[in-house]
C-alpha positions as CSV (number, residue, x, y, z in Angstrom):
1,X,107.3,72.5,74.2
2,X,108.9,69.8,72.0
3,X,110.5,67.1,74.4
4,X,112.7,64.5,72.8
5,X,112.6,61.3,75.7
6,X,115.9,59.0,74.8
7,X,115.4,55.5,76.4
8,X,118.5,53.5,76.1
9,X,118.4,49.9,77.7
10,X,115.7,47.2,79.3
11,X,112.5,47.7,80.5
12,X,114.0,48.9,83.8
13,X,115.4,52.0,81.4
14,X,112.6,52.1,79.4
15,X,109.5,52.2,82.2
16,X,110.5,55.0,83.8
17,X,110.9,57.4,81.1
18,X,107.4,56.1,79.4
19,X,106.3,57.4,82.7
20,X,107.8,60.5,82.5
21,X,106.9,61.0,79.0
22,X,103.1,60.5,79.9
23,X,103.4,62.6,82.7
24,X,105.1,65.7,80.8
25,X,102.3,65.5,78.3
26,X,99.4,66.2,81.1
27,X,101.1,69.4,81.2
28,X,100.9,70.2,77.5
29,X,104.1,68.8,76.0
30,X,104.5,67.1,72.6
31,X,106.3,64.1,73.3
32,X,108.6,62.1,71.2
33,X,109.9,59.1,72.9
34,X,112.9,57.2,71.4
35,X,114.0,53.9,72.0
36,X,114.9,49.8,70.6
37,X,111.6,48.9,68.2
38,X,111.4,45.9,70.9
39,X,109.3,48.2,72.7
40,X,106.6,49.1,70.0
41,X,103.7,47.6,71.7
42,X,104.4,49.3,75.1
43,X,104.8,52.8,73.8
44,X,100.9,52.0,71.8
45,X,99.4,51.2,75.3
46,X,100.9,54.1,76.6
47,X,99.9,56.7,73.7
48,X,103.0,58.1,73.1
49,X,104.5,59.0,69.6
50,X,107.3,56.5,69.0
51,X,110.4,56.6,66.6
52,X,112.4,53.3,67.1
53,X,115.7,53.5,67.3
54,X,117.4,49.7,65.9
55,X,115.1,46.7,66.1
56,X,113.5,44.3,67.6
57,X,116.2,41.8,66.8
58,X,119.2,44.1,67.5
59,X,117.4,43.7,71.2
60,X,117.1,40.1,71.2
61,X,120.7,39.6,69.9
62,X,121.8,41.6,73.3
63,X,119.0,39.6,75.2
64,X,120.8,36.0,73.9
65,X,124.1,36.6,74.9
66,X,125.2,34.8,78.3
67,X,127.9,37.2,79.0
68,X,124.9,39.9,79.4
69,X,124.5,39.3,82.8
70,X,128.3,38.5,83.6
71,X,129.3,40.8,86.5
72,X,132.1,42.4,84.0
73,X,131.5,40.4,80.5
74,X,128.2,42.4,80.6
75,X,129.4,46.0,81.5
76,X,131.8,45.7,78.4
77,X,129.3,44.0,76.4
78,X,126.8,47.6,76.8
79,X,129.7,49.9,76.5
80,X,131.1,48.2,72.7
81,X,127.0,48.2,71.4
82,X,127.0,52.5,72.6
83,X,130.4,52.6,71.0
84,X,128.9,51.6,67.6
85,X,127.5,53.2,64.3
86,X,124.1,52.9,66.9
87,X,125.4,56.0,68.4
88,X,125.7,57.5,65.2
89,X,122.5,56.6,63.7
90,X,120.6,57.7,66.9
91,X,121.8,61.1,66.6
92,X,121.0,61.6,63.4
93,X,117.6,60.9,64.1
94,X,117.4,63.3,67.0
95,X,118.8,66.0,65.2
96,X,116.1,65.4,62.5
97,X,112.9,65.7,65.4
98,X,114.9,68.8,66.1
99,X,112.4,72.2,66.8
100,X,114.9,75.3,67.4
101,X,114.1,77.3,70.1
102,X,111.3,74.8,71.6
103,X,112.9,71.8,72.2
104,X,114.3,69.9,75.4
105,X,115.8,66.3,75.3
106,X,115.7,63.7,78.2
107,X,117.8,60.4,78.2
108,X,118.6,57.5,80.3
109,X,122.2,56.9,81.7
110,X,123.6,55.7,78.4
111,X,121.5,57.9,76.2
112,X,125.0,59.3,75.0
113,X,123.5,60.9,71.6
114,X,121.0,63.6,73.1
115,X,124.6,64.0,75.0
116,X,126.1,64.6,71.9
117,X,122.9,66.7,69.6
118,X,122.9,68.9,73.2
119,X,126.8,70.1,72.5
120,X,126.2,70.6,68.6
121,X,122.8,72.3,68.5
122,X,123.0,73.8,72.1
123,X,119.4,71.9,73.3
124,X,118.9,71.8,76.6
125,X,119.1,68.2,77.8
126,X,118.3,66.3,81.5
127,X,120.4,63.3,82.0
128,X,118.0,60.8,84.0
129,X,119.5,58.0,86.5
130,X,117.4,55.5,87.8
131,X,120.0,54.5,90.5
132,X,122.8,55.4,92.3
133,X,125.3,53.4,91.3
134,X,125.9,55.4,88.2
135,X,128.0,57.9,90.6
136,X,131.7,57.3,90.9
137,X,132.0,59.1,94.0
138,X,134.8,59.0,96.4
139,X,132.9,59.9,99.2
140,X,130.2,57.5,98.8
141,X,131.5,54.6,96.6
142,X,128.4,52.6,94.7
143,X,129.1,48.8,95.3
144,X,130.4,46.8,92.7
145,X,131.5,43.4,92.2
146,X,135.0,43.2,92.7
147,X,136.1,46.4,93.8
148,X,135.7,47.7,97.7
149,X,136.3,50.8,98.9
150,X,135.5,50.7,102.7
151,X,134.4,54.1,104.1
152,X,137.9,54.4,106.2
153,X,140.4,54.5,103.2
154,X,140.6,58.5,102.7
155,X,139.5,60.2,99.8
156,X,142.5,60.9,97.8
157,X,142.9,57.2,97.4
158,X,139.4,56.3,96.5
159,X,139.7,59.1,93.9
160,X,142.9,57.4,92.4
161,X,140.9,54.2,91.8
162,X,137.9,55.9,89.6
163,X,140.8,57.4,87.6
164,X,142.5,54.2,87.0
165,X,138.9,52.3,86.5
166,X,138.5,55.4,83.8
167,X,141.4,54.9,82.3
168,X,141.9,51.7,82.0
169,X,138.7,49.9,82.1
170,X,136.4,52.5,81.0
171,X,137.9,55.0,78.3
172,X,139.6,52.1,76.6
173,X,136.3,50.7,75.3
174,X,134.3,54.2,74.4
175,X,136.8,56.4,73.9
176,X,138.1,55.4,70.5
177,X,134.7,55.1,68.5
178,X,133.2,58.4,70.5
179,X,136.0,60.4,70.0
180,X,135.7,59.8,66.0
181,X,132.4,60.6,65.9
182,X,133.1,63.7,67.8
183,X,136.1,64.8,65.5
184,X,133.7,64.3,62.6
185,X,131.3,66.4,64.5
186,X,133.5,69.5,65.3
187,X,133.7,68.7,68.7
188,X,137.2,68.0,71.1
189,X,138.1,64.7,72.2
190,X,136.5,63.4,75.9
191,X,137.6,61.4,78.7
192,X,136.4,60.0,82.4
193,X,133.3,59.6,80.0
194,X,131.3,57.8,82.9
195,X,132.9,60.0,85.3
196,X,131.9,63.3,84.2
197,X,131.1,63.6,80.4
198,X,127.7,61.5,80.6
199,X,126.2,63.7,83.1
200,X,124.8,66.7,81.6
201,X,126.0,70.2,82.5
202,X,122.4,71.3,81.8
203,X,120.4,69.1,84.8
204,X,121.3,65.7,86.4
205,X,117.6,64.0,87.8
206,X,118.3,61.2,90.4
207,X,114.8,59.0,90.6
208,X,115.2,58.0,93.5
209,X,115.0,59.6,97.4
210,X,117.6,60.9,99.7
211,X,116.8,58.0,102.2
212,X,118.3,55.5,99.3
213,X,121.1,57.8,98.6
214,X,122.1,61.0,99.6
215,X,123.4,63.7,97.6
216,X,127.4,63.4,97.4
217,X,130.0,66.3,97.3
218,X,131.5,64.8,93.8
219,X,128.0,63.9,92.1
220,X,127.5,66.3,89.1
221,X,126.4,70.0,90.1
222,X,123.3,71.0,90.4
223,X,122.1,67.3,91.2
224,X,117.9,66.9,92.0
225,X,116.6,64.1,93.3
226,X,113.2,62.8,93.0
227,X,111.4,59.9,94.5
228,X,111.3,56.5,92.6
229,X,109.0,56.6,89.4
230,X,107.1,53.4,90.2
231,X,105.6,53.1,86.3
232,X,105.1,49.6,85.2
233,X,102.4,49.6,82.8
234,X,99.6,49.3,85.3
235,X,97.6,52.4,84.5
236,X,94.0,51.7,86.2
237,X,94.4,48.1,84.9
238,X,92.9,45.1,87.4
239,X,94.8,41.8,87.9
240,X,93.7,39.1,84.9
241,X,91.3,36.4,86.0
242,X,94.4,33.8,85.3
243,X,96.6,35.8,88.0
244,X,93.1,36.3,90.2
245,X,92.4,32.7,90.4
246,X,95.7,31.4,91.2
247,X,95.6,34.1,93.8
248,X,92.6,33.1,95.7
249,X,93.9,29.4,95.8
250,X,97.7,30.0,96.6
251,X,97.2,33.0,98.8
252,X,100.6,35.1,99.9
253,X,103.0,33.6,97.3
254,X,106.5,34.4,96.8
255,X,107.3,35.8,93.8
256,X,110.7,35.4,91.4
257,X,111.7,37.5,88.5
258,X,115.6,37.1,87.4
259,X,114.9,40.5,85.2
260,X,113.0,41.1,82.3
261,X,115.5,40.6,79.6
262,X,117.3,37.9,81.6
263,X,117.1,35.2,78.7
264,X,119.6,32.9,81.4
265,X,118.2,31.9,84.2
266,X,117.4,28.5,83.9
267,X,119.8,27.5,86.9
268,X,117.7,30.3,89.3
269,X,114.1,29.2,88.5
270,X,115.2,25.8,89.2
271,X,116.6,26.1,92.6
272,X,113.3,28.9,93.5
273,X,111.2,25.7,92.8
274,X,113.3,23.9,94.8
275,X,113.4,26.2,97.6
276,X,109.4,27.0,97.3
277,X,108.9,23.0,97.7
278,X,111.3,23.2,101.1
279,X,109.4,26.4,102.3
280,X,106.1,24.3,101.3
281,X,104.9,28.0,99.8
282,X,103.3,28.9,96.7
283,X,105.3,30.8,93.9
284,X,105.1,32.7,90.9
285,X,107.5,33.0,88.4
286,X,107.7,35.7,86.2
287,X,109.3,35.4,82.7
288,X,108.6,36.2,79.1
289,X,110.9,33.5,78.1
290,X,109.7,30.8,79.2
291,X,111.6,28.2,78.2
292,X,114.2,28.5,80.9
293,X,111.5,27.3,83.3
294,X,111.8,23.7,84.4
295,X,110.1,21.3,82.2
296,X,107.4,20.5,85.3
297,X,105.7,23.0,87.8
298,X,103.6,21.6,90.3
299,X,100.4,23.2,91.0
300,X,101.4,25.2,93.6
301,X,103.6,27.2,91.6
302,X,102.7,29.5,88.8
303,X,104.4,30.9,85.4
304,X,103.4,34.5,83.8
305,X,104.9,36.2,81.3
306,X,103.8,39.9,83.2
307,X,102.3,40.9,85.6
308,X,102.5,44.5,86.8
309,X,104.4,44.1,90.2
310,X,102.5,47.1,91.8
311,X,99.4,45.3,91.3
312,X,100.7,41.9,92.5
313,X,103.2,42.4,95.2
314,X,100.4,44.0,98.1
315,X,98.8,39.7,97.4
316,X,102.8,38.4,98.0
317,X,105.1,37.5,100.7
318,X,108.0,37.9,99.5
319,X,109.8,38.7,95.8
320,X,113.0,37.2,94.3
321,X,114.3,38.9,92.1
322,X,118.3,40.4,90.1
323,X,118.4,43.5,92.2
324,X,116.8,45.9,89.5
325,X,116.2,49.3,90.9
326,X,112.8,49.6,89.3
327,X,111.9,46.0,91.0
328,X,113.4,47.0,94.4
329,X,111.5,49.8,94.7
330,X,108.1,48.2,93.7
331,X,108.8,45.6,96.7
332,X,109.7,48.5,99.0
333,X,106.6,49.8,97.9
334,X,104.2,47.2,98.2
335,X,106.3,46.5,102.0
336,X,107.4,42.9,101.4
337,X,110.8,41.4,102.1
338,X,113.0,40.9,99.6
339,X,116.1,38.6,98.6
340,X,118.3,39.9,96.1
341,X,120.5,37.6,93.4
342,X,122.5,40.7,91.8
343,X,124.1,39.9,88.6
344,X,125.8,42.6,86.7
345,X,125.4,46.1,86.4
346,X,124.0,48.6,89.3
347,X,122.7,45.2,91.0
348,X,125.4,45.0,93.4
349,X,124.6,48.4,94.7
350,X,121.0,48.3,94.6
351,X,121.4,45.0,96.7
352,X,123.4,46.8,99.7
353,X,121.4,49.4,99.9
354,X,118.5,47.3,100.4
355,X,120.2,45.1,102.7
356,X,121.3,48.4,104.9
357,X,117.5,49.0,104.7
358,X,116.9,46.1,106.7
359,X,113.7,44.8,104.1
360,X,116.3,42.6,102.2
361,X,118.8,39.9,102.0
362,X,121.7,39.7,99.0
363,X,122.9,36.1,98.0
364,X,125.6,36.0,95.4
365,X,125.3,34.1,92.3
366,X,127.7,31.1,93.0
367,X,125.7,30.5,96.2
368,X,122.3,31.0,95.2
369,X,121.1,27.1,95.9
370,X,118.0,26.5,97.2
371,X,118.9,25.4,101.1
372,X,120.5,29.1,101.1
373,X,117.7,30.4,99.9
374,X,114.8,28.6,101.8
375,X,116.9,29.3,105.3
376,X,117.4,33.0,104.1
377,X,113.6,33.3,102.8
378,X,112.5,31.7,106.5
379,X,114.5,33.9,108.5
380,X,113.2,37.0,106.9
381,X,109.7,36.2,106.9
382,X,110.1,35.3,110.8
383,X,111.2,38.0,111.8
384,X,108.9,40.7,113.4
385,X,111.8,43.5,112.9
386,X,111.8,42.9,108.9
387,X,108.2,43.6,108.6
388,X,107.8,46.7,110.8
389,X,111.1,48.2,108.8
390,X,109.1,47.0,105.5
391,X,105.9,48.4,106.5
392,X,107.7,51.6,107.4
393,X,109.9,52.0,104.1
394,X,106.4,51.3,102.4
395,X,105.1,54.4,103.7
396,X,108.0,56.6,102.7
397,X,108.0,55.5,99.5
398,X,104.0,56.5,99.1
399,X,104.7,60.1,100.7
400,X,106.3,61.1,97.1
401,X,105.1,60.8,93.3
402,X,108.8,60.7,91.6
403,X,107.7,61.1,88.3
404,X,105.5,64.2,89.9
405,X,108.3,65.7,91.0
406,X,110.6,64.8,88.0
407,X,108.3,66.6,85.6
408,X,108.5,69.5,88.2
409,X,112.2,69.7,88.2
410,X,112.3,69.3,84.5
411,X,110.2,72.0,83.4
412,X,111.4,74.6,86.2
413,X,115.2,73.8,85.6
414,X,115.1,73.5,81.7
415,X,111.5,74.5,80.4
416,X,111.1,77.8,82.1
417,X,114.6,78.8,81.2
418,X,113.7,78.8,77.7
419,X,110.8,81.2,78.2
């Protein structure tokens, strides 16, 4: 079978679906993954045949721009780059990897064009969400900065909101540039594009478990959900004798990541060495840019560009980090507390989840200071009911393989409906 793997977004987008990719191929699959040429070098370690889709600088030129990681700047931000000629080019180039009658497409949330090649060429397609948050349900609101829609309020109200957040927040920005595209395309005109248009009709795969988020009444039909994929470019790889050493004379660190495109956080590296100082703990930050570090580190405290997080985390304490879902789940794994500084995005909701958990504590940008943070990081780590709840979610998160299962659903829901 011909799969065509649509990656749109960071590494937390990106990860995953290399680990599906690799994971659909040990079952005889060509794979074809697609995605920003930012990622060349990861999809070469990971052996998969790559056809970049906008460059390396398109990438950065996202990465550089502050309002990225506003908690609405950056949601509008994503939404004008899908409504581009970008759209247009990347389906072009899927139509041309195009194998009639033995091909499948997967794609990310905002893989919109394998949306668009399924409705012209009839190709079955699996949209892929990483988190939750991407549901507008009623019954379950994700939660997002700004908007709060407590559990009493009944339904027909909560509904009313998403419609008004479609139409005027959300269809404004796509609508215009998608629906051209689709005109010139033979297709009819769209809306509540996030609401219901970006799920495909064909198979919706949650990577995630129920425990995180149930299956809602108003998610998409037909809705499977999978454990969390847990890929991060580990394979059987060993820590590096840099990461080793520091290691064996700093044992039990914290560790703080503000996200892996997250070209802005000067302001949170400064008060995490701040607040490691206070605690009198070892740290390790974790950034590829490092020039938002402070100018000085003592000794205690560590800089890397990567390291894989499921081969570091069972050595740490604790882990700092934006309230990624890919990052959450590696600390659930590993069964360490977490503190969460959501930004933008599915953060918010990723960050009360874990907090409802019981392995994690949310602090909001505006008071993330490093007395908040030392107090919040010393509570945690005192506190005999945080580790048991930790060491527990640990184990649930090591009963399933997502990207097993993923694969499963895939080729039993869309494979073996072909043949």
């Amino acid at each position: 079978m011909n799969i065509l793997i649509l990656a749109v977004g960071s590494y937390g987008d990106v990860l995953p679906l290399v680990g599906l990719g690799r994971e659909l191929r040990t079952h005889g699959h060509t794979i074809t993954l697609f995605t920003n040429g930012h990622f060349a070098s990861l999809m070469e370690q990971a052996q998969l045949h790559f056809v970049p889709l906008g460059s390396a600088e398109d990438y950065d030129d996202i990465a550089d721009n502050p309002d990225l990681w506003h908690p609405h700047k950056g949601w509008r931000l994503i939404m004008q780059r899908l409504a581009s000629p970008q759209l247009r080019e990347a389906y072009r180039v899927l139509c041309r990897h195009i194998r009639q009658g033995d091909t499948i497409m997967v794609s990310s949330t905002l893989g919109f064009s394998a949306r668009l090649v399924q409705e012209t060429h009839s190709i079955p397609h699996a949209t892929v969400h990483f988190s939750p948050g991407v549901f507008h349900s009623a019954h379950a609101p994700p939660k997002m900065p700004n908007l709060v829609l407590p559990d009493w309020l009944p339904i027909w109200f909560k509904r009313g909101c998403w419609s008004l957040i479609n139409h005027t927040v959300i269809d404004p920005v796509l609508k215009p540039y998608l629906n051209t595209f689709r005109r010139e395309l033979g297709l009819p005109p769209v809306s509540r594009i996030f609401h219901s248009w970006a799920h495909s009709p064909d198979l919706v795969v949650g990577m995630f478990p129920d425990w995180f988020a149930p299956v809602q009444r108003d998610w998409p039909s037909g809705t499977h959900l999978t454990g969390f994929p847990l890929y991060d470019e580990a394979h059987d790889a060993e820590l590096t004798a840099s990461v080793e050493l520091f290691l064996e004379a700093h044992s039990q660190p914290l560790v703080y990541t503000p996200g892996s495109a997250n070209k802005h956080g000067r302001s949170f590296f400064r008060e995490a060495a701040e607040a490691s100082q206070q605690l009198g703990r070892p740290a390790i930050f974790l950034t590829r840019y490092p020039e938002q570090l402070p100018p000085s580190l003592p000794k205690s405290i560590r800089h890397f560009a990567y390291v894989p997080l499921s081969r570091l985390l069972p050595h740490c304490t604790a882990l700092i980090h934006h309230g990624g879902i890919g990052t959450c789940s590696q600390a659930m794994r590993a069964g360490i507390p977490q503190l969460i500084q959501p930004l933008a995005f599915d953060q918010f909701d990723n960050a009360a989840r874990t907090v409802t958990l019981g392995v994690g504590k949310m602090i909001l940008s505006r008071a993330f200071r490093s007395p908040l943070i030392a107090r919040t990081l010393e509570g945690m780590l005192a506190n005999p009911d945080t580790h048991q709840r930790c060491q527990h979610l640990a184990q649930r998160v090591r009963e399933t393989n997502g990207l097993s299962l993923a694969c499963q659903i895939i080729q039993k829901q869309l494979i073996n409906r072909i043949f």
